[in-house]
C-alpha positions as CSV (number, residue, x, y, z in Angstrom):
1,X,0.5,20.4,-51.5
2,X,-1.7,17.4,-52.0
3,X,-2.9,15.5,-49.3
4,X,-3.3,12.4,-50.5
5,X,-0.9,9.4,-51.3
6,X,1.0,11.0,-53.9
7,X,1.1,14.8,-51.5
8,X,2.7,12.1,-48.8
9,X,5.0,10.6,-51.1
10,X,6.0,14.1,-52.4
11,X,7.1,15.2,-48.7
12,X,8.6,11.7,-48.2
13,X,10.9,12.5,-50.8
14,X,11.6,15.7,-50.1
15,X,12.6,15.1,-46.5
16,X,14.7,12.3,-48.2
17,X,16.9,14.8,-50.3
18,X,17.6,16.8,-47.8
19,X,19.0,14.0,-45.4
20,X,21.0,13.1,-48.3
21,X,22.1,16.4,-49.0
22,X,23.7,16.5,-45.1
23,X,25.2,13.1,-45.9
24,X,26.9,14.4,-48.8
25,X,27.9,17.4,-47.4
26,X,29.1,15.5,-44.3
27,X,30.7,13.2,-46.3
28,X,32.7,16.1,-48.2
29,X,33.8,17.6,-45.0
30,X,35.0,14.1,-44.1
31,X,36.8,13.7,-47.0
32,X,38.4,17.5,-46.7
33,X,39.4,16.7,-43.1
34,X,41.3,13.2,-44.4
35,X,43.0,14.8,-47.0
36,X,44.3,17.7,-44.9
37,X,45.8,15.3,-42.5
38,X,47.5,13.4,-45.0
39,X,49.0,16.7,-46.0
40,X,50.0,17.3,-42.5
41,X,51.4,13.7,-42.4
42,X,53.2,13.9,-45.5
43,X,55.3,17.2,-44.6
44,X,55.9,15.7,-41.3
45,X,57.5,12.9,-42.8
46,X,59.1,14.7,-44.9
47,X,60.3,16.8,-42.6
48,X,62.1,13.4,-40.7
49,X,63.3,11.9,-44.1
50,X,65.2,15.5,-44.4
51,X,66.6,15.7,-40.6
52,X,68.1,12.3,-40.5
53,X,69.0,11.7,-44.0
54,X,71.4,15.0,-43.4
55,X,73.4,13.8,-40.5
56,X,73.1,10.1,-42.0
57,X,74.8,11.7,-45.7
58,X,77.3,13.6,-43.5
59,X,78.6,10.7,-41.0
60,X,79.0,8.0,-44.4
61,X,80.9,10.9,-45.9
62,X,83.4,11.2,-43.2
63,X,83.8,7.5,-42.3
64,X,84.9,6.7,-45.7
65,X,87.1,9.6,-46.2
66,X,88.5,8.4,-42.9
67,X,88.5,5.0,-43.9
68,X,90.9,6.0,-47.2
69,X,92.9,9.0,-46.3
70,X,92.5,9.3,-42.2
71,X,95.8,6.7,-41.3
72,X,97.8,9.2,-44.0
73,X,96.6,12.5,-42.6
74,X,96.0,13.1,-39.0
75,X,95.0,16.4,-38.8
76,X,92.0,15.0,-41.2
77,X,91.6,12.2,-39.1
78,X,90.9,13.9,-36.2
79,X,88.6,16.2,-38.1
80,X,86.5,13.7,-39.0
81,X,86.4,11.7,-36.1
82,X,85.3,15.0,-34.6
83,X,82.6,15.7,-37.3
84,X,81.7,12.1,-37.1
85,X,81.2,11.8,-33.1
86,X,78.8,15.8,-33.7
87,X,76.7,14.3,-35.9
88,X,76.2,11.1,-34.4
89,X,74.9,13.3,-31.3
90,X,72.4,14.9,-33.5
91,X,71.4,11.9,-34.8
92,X,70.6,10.8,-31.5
93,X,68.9,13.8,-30.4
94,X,66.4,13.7,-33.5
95,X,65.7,9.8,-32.7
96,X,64.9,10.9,-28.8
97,X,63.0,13.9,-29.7
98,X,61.0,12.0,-32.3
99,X,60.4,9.1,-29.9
100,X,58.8,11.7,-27.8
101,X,56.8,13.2,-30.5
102,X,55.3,9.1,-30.4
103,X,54.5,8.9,-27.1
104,X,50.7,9.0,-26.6
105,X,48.8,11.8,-24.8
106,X,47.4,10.2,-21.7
107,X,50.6,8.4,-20.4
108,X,50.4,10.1,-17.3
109,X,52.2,7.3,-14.8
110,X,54.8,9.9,-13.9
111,X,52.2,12.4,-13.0
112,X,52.1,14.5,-9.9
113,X,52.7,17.5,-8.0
114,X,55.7,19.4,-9.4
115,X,57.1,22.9,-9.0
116,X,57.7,24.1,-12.0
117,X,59.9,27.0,-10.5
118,X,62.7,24.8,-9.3
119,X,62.8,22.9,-12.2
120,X,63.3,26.1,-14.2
121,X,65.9,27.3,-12.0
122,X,67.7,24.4,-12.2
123,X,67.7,24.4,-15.6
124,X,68.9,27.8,-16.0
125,X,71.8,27.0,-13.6
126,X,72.8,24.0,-15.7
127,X,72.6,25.5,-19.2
128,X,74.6,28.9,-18.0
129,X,78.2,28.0,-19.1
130,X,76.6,27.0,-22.7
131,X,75.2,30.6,-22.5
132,X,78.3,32.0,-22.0
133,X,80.4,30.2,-24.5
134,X,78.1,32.3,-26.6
135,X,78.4,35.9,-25.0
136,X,75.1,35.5,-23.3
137,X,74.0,35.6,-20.0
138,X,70.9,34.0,-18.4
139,X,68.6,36.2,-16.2
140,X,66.2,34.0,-14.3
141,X,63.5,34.6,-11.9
142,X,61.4,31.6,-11.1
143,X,59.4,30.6,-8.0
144,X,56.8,28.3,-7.2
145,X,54.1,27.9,-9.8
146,X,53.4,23.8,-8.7
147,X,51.4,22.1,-11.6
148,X,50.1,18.4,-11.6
149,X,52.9,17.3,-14.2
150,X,55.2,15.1,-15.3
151,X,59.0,16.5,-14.1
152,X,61.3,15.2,-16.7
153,X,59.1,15.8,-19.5
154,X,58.3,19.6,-18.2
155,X,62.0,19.8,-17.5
156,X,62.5,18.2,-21.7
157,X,59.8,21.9,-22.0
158,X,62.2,24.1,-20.5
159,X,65.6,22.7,-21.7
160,X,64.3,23.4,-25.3
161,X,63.0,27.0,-24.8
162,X,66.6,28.0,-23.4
163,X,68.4,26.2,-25.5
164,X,67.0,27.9,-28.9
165,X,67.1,31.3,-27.2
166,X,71.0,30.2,-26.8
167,X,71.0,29.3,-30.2
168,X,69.2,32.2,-31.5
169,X,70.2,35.0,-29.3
170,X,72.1,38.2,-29.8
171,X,75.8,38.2,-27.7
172,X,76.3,40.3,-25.4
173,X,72.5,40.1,-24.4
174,X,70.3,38.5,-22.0
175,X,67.7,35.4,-22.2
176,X,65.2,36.3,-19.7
177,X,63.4,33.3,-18.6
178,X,60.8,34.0,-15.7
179,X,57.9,31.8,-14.1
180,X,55.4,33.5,-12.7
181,X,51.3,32.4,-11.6
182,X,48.6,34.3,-13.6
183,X,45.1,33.3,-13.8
184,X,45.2,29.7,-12.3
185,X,48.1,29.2,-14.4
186,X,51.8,28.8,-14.2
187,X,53.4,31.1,-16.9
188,X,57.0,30.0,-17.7
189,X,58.2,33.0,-21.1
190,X,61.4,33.1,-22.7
191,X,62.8,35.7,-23.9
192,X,65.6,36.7,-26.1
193,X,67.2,39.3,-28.3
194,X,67.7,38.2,-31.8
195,X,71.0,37.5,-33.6
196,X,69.9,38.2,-37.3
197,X,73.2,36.4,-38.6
198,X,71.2,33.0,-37.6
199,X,68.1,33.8,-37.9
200,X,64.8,34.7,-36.2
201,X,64.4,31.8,-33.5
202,X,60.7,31.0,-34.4
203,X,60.8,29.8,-38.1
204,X,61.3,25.9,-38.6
205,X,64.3,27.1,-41.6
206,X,66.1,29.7,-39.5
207,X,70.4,28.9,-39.5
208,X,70.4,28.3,-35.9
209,X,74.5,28.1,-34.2
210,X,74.4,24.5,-33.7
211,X,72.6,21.9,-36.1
212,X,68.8,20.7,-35.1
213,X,65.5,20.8,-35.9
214,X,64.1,23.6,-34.5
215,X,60.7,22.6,-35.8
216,X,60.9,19.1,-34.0
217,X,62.0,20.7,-30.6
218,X,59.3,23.7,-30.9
219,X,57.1,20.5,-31.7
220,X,57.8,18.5,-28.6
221,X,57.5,21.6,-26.7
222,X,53.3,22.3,-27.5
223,X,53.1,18.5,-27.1
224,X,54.3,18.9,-23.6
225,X,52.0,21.9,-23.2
226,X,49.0,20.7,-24.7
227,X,49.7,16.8,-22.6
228,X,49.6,19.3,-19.4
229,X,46.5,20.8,-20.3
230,X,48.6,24.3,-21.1
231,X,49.4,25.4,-24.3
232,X,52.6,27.2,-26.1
233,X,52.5,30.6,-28.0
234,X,55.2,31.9,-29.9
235,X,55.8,35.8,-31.2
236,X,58.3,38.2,-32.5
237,X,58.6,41.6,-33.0
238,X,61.0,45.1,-33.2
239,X,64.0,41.7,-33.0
240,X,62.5,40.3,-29.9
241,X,61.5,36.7,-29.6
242,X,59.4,35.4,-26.8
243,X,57.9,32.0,-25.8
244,X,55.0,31.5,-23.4
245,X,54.3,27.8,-21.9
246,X,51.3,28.3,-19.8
247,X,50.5,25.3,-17.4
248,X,47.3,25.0,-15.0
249,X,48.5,24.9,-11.6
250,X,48.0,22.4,-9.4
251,X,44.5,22.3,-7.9
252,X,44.9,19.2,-5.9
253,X,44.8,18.9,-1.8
254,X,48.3,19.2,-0.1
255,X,47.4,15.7,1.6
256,X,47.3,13.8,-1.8
């Protein structure tokens, strides 16, 4: 309480240990934040190592068991020119979908008004007779709902949803896949009964039909979101799984 030299000093060094006491404290949260995205880092690559070293393990397997005993045996031939040619196609759909898990945020070149309806519909048509392979049907009601967004990747959005509602879903039942504008947004929700023989559709270590990485595809699909400004949101309840991509709609003059 002096106020003299030393009182002055006294407050000097006061106010000092408190500015040092944010820069520590700053400091720690910097360090917490680092650490926690290493963590994140490290599962995702682990995550990779495990989804290509699979299909990598399996192809070797096969090509050398075809390499010894294939020209004796065709029946096992065949087989494992047909496991072979399978995993190689998953192999290549985990490079693609992890070369779009690189691309960066802001690449927005391809960029414009798009109705995400007609995409929808399109893909709905498309993916129909994989539906039914599986007992399923595909009920879709999608109109409109034009965003400021890229086609193909939006399209990517919506090939993923239906596809693990096809890989996930109950026979005998129906994805329901509507679009729909709500609150300056366009809506696109998946839905789908779930088949507990393969899981619950939502967890990254489900037993889907088909081999994939469920995590990677649910991945791509909030990067797709998020890069449109929208988001993705995921629930499940009484055996019911539904996804919701939400989207703002396009706000931009019809002359541009």
């Amino acid at each position: 309480r002096r106020r003299d030299e030393v009182g002055q000093l006294t407050r000097n060094f006061g106010r000092m240990v408190g500015k040092i006491k944010l820069q520590i404290g700053k400091i720690e949260s910097d360090r917490d934040r680092m650490a926690e995205l290493y963590r994140h880092r490290k599962r995702f690559y682990d995550n990779v190592t495990h989804e290509l070293k699979t299909p990598l393990t399996s192809i070797l397997g096969y090509a050398e068991l075809v390499r010894d005993v294939g020209p004796r045996d065709e029946e096992l031939f065949a087989k494992g020119m047909k496991h072979i040619a399978e995993e190689s196609q998953r192999l290549h759909s985990l490079v693609v979908e992890l070369l779009e898990q690189s691309r960066e945020a802001d690449d927005r070149q391809d960029y414009g008004r798009t109705e995400l309806g007609a995409i929808v519909r399109d893909v709905c048509e498309g993916m129909r007779f994989k539906a039914e392979r599986y007992g399923l049907r595909i009920d879709c009601e999608a109109r409109g709902a034009a965003v400021d967004g890229s086609a193909d990747r939006l399209r990517q959005l919506a090939i993923n949803l239906v596809d693990n509602a096809i890989k996930y879903g109950e026979a005998s039942t129906a994805i329901v896949v509507r679009v729909r504008e709500e609150a300056g947004d366009a809506v696109l929700s998946v839905s789908n009964r779930l088949d507990s023989a393969v899981g619950d559709g939502i967890a990254e270590t489900s037993a889907a039909r088909e081999p994939g990485s469920l995590g990677l595809g649910l991945g791509i699909c909030r990067r797709i979101a998020a890069d449109h400004g929208g988001s993705l949101e995921t629930e499940s309840s009484d055996g019911l799984a539904t996804f919701v991509a939400r989207i703002p709609l396009w706000s931009g003059s019809e002359g541009e």
